[in-house]
C-alpha positions as CSV (number, residue, x, y, z in Angstrom):
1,X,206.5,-24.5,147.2
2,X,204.5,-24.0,150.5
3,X,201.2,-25.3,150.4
4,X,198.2,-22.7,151.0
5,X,196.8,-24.2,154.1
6,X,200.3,-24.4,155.7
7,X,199.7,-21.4,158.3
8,X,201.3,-18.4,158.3
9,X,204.2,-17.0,160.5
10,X,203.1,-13.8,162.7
11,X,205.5,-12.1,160.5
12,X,203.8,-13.1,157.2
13,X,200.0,-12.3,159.0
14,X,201.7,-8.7,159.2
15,X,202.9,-8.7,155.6
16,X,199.8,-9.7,154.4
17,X,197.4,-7.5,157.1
18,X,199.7,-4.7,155.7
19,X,199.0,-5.1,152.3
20,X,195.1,-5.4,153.1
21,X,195.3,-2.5,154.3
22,X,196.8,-0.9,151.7
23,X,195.8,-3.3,148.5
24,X,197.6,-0.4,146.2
25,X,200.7,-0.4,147.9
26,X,204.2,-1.1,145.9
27,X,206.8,-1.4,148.6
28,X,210.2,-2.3,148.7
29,X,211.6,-5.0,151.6
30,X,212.8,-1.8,153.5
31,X,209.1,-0.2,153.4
32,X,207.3,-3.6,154.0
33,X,209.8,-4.0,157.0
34,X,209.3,-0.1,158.3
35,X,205.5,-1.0,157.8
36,X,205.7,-3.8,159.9
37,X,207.8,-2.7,162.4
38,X,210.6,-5.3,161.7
39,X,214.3,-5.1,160.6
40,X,215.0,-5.5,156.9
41,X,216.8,-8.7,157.4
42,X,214.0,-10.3,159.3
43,X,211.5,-9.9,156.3
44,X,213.7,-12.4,153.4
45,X,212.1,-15.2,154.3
46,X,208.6,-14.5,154.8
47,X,208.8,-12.1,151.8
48,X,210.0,-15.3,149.6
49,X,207.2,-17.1,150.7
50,X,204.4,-15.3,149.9
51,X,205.9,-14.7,146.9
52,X,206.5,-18.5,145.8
53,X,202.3,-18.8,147.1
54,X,202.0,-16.1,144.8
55,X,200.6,-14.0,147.0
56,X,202.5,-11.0,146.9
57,X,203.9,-9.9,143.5
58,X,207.5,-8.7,142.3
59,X,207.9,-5.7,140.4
60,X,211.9,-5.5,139.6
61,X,213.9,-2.7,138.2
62,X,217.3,-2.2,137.8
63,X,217.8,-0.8,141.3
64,X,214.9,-1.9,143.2
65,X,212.4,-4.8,143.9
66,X,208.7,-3.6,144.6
67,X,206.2,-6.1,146.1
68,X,202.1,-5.7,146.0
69,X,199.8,-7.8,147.1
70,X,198.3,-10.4,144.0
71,X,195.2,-8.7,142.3
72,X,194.3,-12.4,141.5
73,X,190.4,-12.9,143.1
74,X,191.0,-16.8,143.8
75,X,194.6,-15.8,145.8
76,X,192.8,-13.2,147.5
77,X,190.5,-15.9,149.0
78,X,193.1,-18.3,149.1
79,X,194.9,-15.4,151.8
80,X,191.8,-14.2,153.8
81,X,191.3,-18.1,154.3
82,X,194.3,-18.2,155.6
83,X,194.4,-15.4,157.8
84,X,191.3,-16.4,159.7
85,X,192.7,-20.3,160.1
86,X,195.9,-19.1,161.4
């Protein structure tokens, strides 16, 4: 599991600036990747990642995967530390 003082990708600062700005926000990869201004298939990776921090959160049905950002207070520290370290 990546450690949360590892820093963050420029990719995964968007991610997680996105979901800042939009702490209600369920989005599939597609959205998170129209969001950000990326292609789909960029977003895998960085998407996995903050989930295995537990950053972001999965919500899956049978057709499609939504991610929002944790509501947990200690992760929400743990991110905006590592936002303004990276």
């Amino acid at each position: 599991m990546a450690d949360a003082k590892e820093s963050l990708t420029a990719l995964q600062r968007r991610i997680l600036h996105f979901f800042q700005e939009h702490p209600q926000a369920v989005e599939t990869a597609r959205g998170i990747a129209v969001w950000v201004g990326v292609e789909m298939e960029t977003i895998a990776e960085s998407v996995q990642d903050l989930l295995k921090r537990r950053w972001l959160t999965a919500d899956e049905t049978s057709a499609v995967t939504g991610y929002a950002l944790t509501r947990d207070e200690r992760l929400l520290a743990q991110i905006q530390n590592a936002l303004e370290s990276s």
